[in-house]
N, C-alpha and C positions, 0 to 999 in steps of 0.2 A: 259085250256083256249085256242081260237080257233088264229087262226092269227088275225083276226077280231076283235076280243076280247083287243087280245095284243096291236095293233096299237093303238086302241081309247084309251085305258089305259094310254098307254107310250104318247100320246098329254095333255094329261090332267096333265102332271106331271110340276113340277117347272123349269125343268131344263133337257135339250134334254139328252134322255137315250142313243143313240146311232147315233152321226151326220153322216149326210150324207158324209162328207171330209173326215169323218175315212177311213181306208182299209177297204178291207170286212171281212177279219178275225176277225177285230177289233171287226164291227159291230155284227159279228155273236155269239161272244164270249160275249159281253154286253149284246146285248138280250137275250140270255140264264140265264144271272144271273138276269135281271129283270123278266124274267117268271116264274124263283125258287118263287122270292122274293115275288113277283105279285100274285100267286098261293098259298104261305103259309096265304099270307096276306088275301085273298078272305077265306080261310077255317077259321080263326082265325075271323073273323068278321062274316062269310053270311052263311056260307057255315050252313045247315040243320044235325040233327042229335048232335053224340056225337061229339061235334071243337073236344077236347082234346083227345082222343082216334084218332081223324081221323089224330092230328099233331102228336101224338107219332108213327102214324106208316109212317108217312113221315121220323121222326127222323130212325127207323128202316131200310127205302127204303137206308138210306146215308151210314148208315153199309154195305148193300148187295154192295150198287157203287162202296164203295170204299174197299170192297175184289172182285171186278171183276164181281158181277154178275149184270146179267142183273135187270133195276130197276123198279120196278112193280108200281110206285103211279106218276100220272100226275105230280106233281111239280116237279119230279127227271128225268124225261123221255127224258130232251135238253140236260140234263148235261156232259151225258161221256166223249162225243169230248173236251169240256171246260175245263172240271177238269183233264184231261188226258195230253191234250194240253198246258193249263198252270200250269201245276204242283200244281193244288190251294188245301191246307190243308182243313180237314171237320170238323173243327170246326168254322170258320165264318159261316158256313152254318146251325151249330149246333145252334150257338147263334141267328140267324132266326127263326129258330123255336121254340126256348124258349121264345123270345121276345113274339110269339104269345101265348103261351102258359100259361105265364106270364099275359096277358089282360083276361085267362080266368076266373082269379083268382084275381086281382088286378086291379079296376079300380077307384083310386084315389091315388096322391102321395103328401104327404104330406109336402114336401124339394123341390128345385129343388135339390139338390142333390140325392136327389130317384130319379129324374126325369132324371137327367143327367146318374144313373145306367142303367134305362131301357132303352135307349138311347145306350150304350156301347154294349145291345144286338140288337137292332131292326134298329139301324142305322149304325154305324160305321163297322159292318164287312162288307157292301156294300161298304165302301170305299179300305178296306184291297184289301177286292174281285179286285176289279177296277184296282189297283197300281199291283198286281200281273198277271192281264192278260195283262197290258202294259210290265211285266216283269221290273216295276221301284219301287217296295216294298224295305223299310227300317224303322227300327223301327221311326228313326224321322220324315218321308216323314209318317209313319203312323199318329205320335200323329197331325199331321195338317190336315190329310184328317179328322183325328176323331173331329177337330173344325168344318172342313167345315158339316161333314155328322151330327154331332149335333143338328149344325146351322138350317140345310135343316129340319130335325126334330122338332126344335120347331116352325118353320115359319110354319110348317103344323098343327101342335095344333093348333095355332092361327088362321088357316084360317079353323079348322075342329071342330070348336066349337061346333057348332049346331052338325053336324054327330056323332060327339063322344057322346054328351048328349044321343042321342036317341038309344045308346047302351047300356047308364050307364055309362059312362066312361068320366071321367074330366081328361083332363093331364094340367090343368093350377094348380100349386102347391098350397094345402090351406094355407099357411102360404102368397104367394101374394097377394091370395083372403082377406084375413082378413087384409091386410096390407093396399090395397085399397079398404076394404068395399064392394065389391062384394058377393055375394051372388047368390048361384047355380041355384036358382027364376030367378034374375036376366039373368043368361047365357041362359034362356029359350025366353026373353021376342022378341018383335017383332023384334025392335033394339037395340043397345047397349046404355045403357047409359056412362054418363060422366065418370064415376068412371071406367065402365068395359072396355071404350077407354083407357082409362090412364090404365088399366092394362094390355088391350093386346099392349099398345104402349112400355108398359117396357119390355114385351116379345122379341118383334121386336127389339126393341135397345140391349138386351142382343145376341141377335142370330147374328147381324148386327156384335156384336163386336168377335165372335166367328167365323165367314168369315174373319172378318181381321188379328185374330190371325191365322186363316188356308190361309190366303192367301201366305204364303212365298212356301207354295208347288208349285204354276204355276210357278213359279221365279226357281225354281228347277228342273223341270222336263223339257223334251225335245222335238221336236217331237208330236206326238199322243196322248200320254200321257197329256202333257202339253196344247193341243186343248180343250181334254174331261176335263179335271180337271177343266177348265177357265169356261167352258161352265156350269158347275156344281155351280162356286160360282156367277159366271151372274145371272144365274138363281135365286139363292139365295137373290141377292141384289136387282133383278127385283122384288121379290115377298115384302119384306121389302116395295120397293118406294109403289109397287100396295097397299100393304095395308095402306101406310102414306096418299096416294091418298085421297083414302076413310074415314080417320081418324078414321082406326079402328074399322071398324064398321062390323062385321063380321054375323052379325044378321039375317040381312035382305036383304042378297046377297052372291053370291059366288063370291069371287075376287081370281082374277090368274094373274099371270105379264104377261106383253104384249112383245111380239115377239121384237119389237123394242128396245125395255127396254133389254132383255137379249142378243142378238144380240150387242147391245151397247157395254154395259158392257163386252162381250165377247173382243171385240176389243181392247175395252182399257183396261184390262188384260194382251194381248196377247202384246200388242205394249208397255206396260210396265207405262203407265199413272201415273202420280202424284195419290196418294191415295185418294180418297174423302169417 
């Protein structure tokens, strides 16, 4: 992925991958792991040839890293300094790759509780990752990043409805589909209907309530750590209001939260605001 590449990526995402306020170690160490992340994710979706073969030997490249040799596959090539630097284990990084690995093989879940498994590989070691380059990792500072990194997770289904369909891949659970009468026809059509608003509105209220169980991490954390984390569940809650904006209507538009909106929320985070 070029730097070019990486930049227009990392704008398009929910919630600022690496803010400008950070140190520069900070920043240089977040971006690395969004380019792992970024990287595994483009092979696992786009990328030509055999995904699965081409993730198993990124899986492979993390063995040579982490006995010292140099790493031959574009996802592993920013890593050394970062995994070197902050001591970060390879198995979050392990769980990346099976997450994708996992979509090559699995594109429907039928729980959210599947959906919450695949989740534990494709999102939440981003957050371990995160807590560990601030050097502020703890198992219970983990189980809250893993609400907020969840969170961030399902609000992306919700707003990648269409992208996911023309992979083949539904992450919206079929037990809420049948629950509110939605139907897969339906997640095609131009806009949403009533039914499939009320069921990505239940998505959004459950991801909403899964930031507010991860919210006692900013309240915890100090410093730098506690900047990026706030920025992480803003972004979250921006993307919630954005899609309430639109009443859920993911169909017939791309909806992103507005700078303002997560900018907000960062503040009132950080200054400690009544909960809304």
């Amino acid at each position: 992925m070029t730097e070019a590449a990486l930049r227009a990526s990392a704008r398009k995402e929910n919630f600022p991958v690496a803010m400008a306020v950070l140190a520069r170690r900070h920043r240089r160490h977040l971006t690395a792991l969004y380019r792992f992340a970024r990287t595994v994710d483009e092979i696992g979706d786009t990328s030509s040839g055999d995904r699965s073969r081409a993730l198993a030997a990124v899986a492979a490249d993390l063995d040579r890293l982490y006995r010292g040799e140099p790493p031959q596959t574009a996802a592993c090539q920013h890593l050394t300094d970062t995994i070197v630097e902050c001591a970060l284990p390879k198995t979050p990084f392990e769980d990346l790759v099976a997450a994708n690995l996992q979509d090559q093989r699995v594109h429907r879940y039928r729980t959210f509780a599947e959906l919450l498994d695949y989740c534990r590989l494709s999102a939440n070691p981003v957050g371990h990752l995160v807590l560990r380059v601030f050097g502020s990792y703890t198992t219970q500072r983990a189980r809250w990043s893993d609400s907020i990194c969840t969170a961030l997770q399902v609000l992306e289904h919700c707003q990648d409805v269409r992208e996911d369909l023309e992979r083949d891949r539904v992450y919206l659970p079929a037990e809420d589909l049948a629950r509110f009468g939605v139907t897969e026809c339906e997640l095609r059509a131009p806009s949403a209907t009533r039914a499939t608003r009320a069921l990505l509105g239940f998505q959004v209220q459950r991801a909403v309530r899964m930031l507010e169980d991860g919210r006692p991490l900013v309240d915890q954390l100090r410093g730098a750590a506690r900047i990026a984390v706030a920025g992480y569940v803003a972004g979250g809650l921006a993307t919630a209001a954005a899609l309430a904006r639109r009443h859920f209507d993911v169909l017939n538009a791309e909806i992103a939260p507005s700078v303002a909106g997560t900018v907000g929320n960062c503040v009132h985070l950080l200054t400690g605001g009544t909960r809304r």
